[in-house]
C-alpha positions in Angstrom: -8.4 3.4 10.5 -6.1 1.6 13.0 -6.4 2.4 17.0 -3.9 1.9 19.5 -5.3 -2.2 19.7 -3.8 -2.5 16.7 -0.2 -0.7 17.6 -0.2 -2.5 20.4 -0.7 -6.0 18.8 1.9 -5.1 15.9 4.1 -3.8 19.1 4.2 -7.3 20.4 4.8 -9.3 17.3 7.4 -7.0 16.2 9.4 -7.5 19.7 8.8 -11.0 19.2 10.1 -11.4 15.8 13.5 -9.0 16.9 14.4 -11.3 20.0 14.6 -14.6 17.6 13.7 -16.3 20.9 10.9 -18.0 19.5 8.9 -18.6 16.2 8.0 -15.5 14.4 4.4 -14.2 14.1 2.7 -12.2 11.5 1.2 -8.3 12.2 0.0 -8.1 8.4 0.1 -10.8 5.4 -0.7 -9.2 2.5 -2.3 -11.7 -0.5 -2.3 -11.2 -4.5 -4.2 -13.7 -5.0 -4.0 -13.0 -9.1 -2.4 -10.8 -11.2 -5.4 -10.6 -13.6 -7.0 -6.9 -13.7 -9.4 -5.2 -15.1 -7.7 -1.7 -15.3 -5.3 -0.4 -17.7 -3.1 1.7 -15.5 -0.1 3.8 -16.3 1.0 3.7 -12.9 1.2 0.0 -12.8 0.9 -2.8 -15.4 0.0 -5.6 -13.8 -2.9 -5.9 -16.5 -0.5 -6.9 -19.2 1.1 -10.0 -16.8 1.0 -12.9 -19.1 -0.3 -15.8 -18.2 -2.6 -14.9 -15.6 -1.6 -16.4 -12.1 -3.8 -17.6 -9.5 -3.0 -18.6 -6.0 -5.8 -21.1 -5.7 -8.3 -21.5 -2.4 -6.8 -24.8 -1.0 -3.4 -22.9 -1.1 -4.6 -19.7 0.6 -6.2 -22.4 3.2 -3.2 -23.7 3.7 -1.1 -21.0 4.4 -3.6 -19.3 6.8 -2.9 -22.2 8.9 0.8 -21.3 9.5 1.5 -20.9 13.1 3.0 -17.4 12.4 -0.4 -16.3 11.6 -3.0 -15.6 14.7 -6.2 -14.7 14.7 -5.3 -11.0 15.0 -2.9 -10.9 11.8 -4.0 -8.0 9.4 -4.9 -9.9 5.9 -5.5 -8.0 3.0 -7.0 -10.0 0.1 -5.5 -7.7 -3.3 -4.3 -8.2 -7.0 -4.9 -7.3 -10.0 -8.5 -7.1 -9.2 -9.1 -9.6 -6.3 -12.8 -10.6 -7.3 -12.0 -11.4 -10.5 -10.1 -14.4 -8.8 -12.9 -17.4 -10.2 -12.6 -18.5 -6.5 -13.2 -15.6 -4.9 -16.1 -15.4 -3.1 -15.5 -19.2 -1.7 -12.3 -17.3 -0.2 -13.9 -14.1 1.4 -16.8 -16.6 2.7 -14.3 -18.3 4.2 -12.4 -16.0 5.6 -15.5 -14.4 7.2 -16.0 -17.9 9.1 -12.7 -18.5 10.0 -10.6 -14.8 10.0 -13.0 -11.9 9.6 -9.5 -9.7 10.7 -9.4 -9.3 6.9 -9.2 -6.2 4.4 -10.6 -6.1 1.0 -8.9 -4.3 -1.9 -10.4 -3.2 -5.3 -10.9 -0.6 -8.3 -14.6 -0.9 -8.0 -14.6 -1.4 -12.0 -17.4 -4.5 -11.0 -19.1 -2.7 -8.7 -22.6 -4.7 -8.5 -20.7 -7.4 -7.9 -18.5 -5.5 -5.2 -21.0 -4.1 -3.6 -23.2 -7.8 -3.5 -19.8 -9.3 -2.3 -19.0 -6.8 0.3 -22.8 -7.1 2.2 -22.4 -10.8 1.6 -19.0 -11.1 3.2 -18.4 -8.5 5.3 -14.6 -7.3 5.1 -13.1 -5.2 8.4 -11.7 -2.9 5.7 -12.1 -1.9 2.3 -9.5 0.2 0.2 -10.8 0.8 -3.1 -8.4 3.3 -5.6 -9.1 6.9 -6.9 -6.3 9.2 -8.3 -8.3 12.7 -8.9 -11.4 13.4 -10.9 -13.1 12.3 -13.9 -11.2 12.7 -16.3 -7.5 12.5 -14.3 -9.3 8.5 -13.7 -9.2 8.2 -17.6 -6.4 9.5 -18.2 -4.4 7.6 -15.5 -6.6 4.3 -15.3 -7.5 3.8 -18.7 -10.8 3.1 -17.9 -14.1 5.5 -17.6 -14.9 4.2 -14.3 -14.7 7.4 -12.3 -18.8 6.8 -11.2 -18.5 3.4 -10.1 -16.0 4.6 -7.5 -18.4 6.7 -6.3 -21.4 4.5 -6.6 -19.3 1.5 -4.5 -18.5 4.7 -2.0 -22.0 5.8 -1.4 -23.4 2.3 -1.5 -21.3 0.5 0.8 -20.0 3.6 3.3 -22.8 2.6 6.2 -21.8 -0.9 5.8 -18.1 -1.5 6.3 -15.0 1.4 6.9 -13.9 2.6 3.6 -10.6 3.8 2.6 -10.4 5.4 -0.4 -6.4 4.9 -1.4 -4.9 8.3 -3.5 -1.4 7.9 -4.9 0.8 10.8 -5.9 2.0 10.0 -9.2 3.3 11.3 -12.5 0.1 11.0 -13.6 -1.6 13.2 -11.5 -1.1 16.1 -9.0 -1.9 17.9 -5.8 -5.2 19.4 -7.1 -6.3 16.0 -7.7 -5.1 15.1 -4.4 -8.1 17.8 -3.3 -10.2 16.6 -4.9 -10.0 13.0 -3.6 -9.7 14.5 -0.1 -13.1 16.6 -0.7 -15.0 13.8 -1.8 -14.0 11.6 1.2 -14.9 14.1 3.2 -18.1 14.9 1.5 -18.9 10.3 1.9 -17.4 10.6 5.4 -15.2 8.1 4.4 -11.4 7.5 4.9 -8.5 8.9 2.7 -5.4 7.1 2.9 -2.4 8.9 0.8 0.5 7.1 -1.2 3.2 7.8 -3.5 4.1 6.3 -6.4 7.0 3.9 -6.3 9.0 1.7 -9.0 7.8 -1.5 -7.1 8.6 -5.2 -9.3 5.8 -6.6 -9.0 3.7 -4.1 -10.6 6.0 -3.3 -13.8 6.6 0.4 -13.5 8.0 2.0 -16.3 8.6 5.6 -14.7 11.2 5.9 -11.8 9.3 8.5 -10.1 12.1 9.4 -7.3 15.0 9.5 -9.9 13.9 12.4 -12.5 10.0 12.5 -11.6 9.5 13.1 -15.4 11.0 9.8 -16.9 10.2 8.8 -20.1 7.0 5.9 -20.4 7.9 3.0 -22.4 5.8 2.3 -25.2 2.1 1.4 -24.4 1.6 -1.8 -23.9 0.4 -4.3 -26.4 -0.2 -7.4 -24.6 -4.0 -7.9 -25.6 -6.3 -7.6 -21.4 -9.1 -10.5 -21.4 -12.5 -9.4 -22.5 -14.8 -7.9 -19.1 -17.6 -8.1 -21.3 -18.4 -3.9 -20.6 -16.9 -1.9 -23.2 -18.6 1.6 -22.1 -15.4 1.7 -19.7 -12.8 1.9 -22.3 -11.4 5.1 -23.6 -11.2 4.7 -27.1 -8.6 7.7 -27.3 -5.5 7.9 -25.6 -6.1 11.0 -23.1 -2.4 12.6 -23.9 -1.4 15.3 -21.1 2.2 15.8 -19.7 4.0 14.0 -16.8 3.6 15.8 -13.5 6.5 17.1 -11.8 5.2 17.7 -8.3 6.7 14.6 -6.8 10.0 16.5 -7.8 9.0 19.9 -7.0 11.4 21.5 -4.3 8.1 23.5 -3.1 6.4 20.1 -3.0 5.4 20.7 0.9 4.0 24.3 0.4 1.9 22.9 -2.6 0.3 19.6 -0.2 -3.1 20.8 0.1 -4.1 22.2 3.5 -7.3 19.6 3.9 -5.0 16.3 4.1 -4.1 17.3 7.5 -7.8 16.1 8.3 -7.0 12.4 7.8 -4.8 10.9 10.3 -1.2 9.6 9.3 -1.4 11.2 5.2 0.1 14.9 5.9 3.5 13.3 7.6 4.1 10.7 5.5 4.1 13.2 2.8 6.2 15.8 4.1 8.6 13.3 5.2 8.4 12.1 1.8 10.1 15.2 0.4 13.0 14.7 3.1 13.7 11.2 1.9 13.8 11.7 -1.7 16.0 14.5 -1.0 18.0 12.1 0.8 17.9 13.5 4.1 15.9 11.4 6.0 17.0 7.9 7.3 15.6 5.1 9.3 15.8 2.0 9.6 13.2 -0.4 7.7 11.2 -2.1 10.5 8.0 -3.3 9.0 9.7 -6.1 6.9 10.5 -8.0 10.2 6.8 -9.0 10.7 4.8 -7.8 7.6 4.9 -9.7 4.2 3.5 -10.6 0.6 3.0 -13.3 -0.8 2.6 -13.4 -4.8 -0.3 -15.0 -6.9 3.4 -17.6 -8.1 3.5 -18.4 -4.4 6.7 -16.1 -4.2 7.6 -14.6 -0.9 9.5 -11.4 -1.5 11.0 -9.9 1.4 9.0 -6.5 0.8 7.1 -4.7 -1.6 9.7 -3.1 -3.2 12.7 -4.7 -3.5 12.8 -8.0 -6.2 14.2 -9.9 -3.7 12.4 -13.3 -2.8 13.3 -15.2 0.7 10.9 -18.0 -0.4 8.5 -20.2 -2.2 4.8 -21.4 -1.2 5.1 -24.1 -3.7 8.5 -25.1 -2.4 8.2 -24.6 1.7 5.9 -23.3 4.0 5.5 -20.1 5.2 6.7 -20.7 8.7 10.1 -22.5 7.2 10.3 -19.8 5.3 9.9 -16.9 8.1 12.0 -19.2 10.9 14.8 -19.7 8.4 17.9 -18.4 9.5 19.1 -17.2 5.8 15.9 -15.5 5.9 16.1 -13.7 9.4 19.9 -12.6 8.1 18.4 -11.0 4.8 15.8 -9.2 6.8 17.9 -8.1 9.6 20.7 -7.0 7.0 18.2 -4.5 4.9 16.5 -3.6 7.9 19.5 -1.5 8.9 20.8 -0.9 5.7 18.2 -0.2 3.4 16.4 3.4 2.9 15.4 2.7 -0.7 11.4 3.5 -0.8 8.9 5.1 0.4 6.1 2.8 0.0 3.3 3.1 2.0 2.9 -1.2 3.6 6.5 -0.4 5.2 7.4 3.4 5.4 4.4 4.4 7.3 5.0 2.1 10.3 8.2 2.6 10.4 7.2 6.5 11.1 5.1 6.2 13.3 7.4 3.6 15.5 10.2 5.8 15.6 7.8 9.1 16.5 5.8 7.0 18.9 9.3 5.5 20.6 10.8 9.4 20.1 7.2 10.8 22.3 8.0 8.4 25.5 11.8 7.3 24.9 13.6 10.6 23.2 15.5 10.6 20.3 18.5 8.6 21.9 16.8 5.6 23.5 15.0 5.2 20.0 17.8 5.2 18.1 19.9 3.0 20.3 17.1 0.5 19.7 16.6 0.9 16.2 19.4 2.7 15.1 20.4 6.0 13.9 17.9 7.8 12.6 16.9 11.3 11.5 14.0 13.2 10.3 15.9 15.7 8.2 19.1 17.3 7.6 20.5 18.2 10.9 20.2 14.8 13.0 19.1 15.9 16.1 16.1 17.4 14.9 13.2 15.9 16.7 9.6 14.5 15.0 7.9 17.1 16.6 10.1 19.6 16.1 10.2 19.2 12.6 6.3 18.6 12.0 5.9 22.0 14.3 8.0 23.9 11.3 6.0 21.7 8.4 2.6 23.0 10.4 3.8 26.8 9.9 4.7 26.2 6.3 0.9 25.1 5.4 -0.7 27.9 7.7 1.4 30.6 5.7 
């Protein structure tokens, strides 16, 4: 989904934003604009958020016309569900005026209105979520609302680039992993892989990387709003047992062999099984010029961690990014901080250190980012170490 236009652009920003020599700019400002969904997901309970936040149009105006952000910043509208924001089509309209560099994200559990909205006001990008088949959606969305995926796939495919996102859960496994990856192949449509991680703003109960079979609180009992379209709820709890595959110490011989046919999924999951292990290390780049901001107007300093470097409400974004407590927080967990493996941060920061590691070697890129290494023995090289994950699959 992103050509070497884009690198390049997030290349220049990021070198901007490491000299401090003048104010920082934005590669990728991610928005939740509410926390109000329509899902009931195990994997993340935003849905039972109470009371339902909002960061309202005139705000999201506002902070679109920080100086850090230029007309070729990545945006990414999200939630909960982002069209259920009551202002939300006033925002994408705009947006397609003033900053059509903008991605869409949604479970497609609306998808007449999706689909309206999306030929309406053209995103660049649209990510919408399935975890594995029919009933693997029940089971880990709470919702029947495997076909609509489908329907907003095959309905909107010829009109923008879709991305259909798949994350690696304890809810799910590697043959639903196929199955996602046959489907988007079957559409001819993206697949973009993830793994499930205990991120704050999304209330996770299970901490996947720690036992990968933890025990889930009790279900939530915080009543969702209405939708007005009860066919999608599944009156019976679908009980099955936690998956252990993001555990499994075969977990790369099990990662199905068809991933390898969308770009940037296969090494971001074999390196996966190095981190949790605890074996690989890098530095955390992505946090120096990438950032969310929450539907409170919280600023946290990355997706994972619940630690805020600002407020909307209180200052503006580009006091907030030009501080100086805030470019000592950043630089102090960019070199000292290995603790996820979300997908917004950890899949730059692979593919800077192997693109640095192609042109640079291993030494010049870790004299400018700091040590770093792929697996257990340091000196290990990215493509040597993909060339032995290649001849694992092909066994």
């Amino acid at each position: 989904m992103y050509g070497l236009k884009d690198y390049v652009s997030r290349a220049k920003k990021f070198a901007n934003n490491k000299s401090n020599i003048g104010p920082r700019k934005l590669a990728t400002l991610m928005i939740y604009a509410t926390d109000l969904c329509d899902s009931r997901c195990k994997h993340c309970n935003i849905w039972a958020k109470r009371p339902v936040k909002y960061l309202s149009f005139e705000k999201i105006k506002e902070i679109m016309k920080s100086k850090a952000i230029s007309k070729d910043t990545a945006i990414g509208l999200e939630g909960g569900e982002f069209l259920l924001h009551p202002e939300a089509l006033q925002i994408m309209e705009w947006f397609t005026k003033n900053h059509p560099n903008f991605d869409l994200l949604s479970n497609c559990l609306k998808p007449d209105n999706l689909i309206e909205a999306v030929k309406k006001f053209p995103p660049k990008r649209l990510y919408i979520s399935l975890d594995g088949d029919v009933e693997t959606y029940k089971h880990m969305r709470g919702k029947d609302g495997y076909d609509r995926v489908i329907k907003v796939i095959q309905s909107l495919k010829d009109v923008v680039p879709i991305s259909t996102m798949f994350t690696l859960s304890p809810y799910n496994n590697f043959d639903d992993m196929r199955h996602v990856a046959e489907v988007c192949k079957r559409e001819g449509v993206d697949m973009r892989v993830g793994v499930y991680n205990d991120m704050s703003f999304f209330d996770t109960d299970d901490k996947a990387h720690e036992t990968g079979i933890a025990t889930k609180t009790a279900e939530k009992q915080v009543p969702n709003y209405v939708d007005g379209d009860t066919a999608l709820e599944v009156k019976e709890e679908i009980h099955r047992p936690l998956s252990t595959d993001l555990k499994d110490e075969h977990f790369k011989d099990k990662i199905p062999a068809i991933i390898k046919e969308f770009k940037e999924n296969y090494d971001f999951l074999v390196l996966y099984d190095e981190w949790r292990k605890g074996d690989l290390k890098m530095s955390c780049n992505s946090i120096i010029d990438s950032l969310s901001i929450l539907p409170n107007g919280d600023v946290p300093l990355c997706q994972n961690l619940d630690v805020k470097i600002g407020n909307l409400f209180e200052r503006s974004l580009d006091e907030i990014i030009n501080d100086k407590e805030t470019q000592k927080t950043q630089k102090h967990y960019q070199h000292n901080c290995n603790g996820c493996w979300v997908n917004f941060h950890r899949k730059y920061d692979v593919v800077l250190h192997r693109m640095f590691e192609k042109y640079f070697g291993k030494g010049i890129t870790g004299k400018m980012f700091g040590n770093y290494q792929w697996e257990a023995d340091k000196k290990t090289t990215y493509k040597e170490y993909m060339k032995r994950a290649d001849e694992i699959v092909l066994k």
